[in-house]
C-alpha positions as CSV (number, residue, x, y, z in Angstrom):
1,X,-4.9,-15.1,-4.4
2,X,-6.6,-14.4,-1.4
3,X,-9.7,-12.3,-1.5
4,X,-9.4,-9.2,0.7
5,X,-13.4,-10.0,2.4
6,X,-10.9,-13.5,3.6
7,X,-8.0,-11.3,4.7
8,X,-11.0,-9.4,7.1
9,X,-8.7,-6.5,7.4
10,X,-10.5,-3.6,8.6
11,X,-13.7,-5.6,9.6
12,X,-15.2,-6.3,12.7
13,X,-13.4,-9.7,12.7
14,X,-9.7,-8.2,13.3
15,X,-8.2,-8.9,16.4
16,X,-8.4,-5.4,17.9
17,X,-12.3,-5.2,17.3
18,X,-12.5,-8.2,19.4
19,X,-10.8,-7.2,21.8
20,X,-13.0,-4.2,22.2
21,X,-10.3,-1.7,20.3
22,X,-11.4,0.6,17.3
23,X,-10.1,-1.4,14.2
24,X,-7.0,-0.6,12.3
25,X,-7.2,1.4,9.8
26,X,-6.7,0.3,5.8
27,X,-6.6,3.4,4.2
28,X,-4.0,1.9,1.3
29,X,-3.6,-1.9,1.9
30,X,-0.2,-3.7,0.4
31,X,-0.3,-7.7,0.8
32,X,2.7,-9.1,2.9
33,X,4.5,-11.6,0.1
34,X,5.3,-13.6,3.0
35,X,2.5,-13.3,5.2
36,X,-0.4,-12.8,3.0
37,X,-2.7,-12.1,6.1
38,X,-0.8,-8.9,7.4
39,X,-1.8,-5.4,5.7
40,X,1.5,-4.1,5.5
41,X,-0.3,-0.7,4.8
42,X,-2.1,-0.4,7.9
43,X,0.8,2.1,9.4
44,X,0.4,4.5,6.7
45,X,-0.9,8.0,7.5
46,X,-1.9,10.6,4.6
47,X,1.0,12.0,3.9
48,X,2.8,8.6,3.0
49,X,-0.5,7.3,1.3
50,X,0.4,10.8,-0.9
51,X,4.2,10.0,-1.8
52,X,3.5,6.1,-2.6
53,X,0.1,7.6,-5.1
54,X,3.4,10.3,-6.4
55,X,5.2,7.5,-7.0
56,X,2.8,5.4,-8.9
57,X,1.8,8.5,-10.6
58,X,5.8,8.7,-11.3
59,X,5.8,5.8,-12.7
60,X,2.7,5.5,-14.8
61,X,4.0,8.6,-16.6
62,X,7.9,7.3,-17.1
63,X,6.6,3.9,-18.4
64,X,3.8,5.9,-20.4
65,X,7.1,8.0,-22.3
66,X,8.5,4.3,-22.8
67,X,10.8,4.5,-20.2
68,X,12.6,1.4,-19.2
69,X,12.1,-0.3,-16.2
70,X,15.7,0.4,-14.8
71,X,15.0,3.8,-15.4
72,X,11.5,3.7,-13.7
73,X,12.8,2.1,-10.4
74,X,16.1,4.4,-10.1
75,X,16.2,6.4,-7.0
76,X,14.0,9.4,-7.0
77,X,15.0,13.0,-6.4
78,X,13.9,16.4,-5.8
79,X,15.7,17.6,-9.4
80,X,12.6,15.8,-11.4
């Protein structure tokens, strides 16, 4: 595992502060499996950091009711 102060993302040491750009933002950071450097969170704006906390909060309370995990990671919808 790679500490996030070694990933630098959101520091001064990201490519856009040295290039004299703001920083990116890391409101909700997710690890790239492949590319463990890359914040694949960096894109997300509030109202997507608010469905993916939903979902967690989904998911907590499925698994909490001892839910399975087939039934956890079924598709959502709007009847629940």
């Amino acid at each position: 595992l790679m500490p996030r102060e070694e990933k630098v993302w959101g520091s001064s040491l990201t490519s856009a502060a040295r290039k004299g750009r703001k920083a990116d933002r890391h409101l909700f950071c997710i690890e790239d499996p492949f590319e463990v450097s890359h914040d694949l969170g960096r894109v997300m704006d509030s109202t997507s950091i608010v469905w993916v906390q939903d979902e967690l909060a989904r998911a907590h309370d499925l698994l909490s009711q001892g839910k399975s995990l087939a039934e956890v990671c079924s598709p959502w919808s709007e009847e629940e």
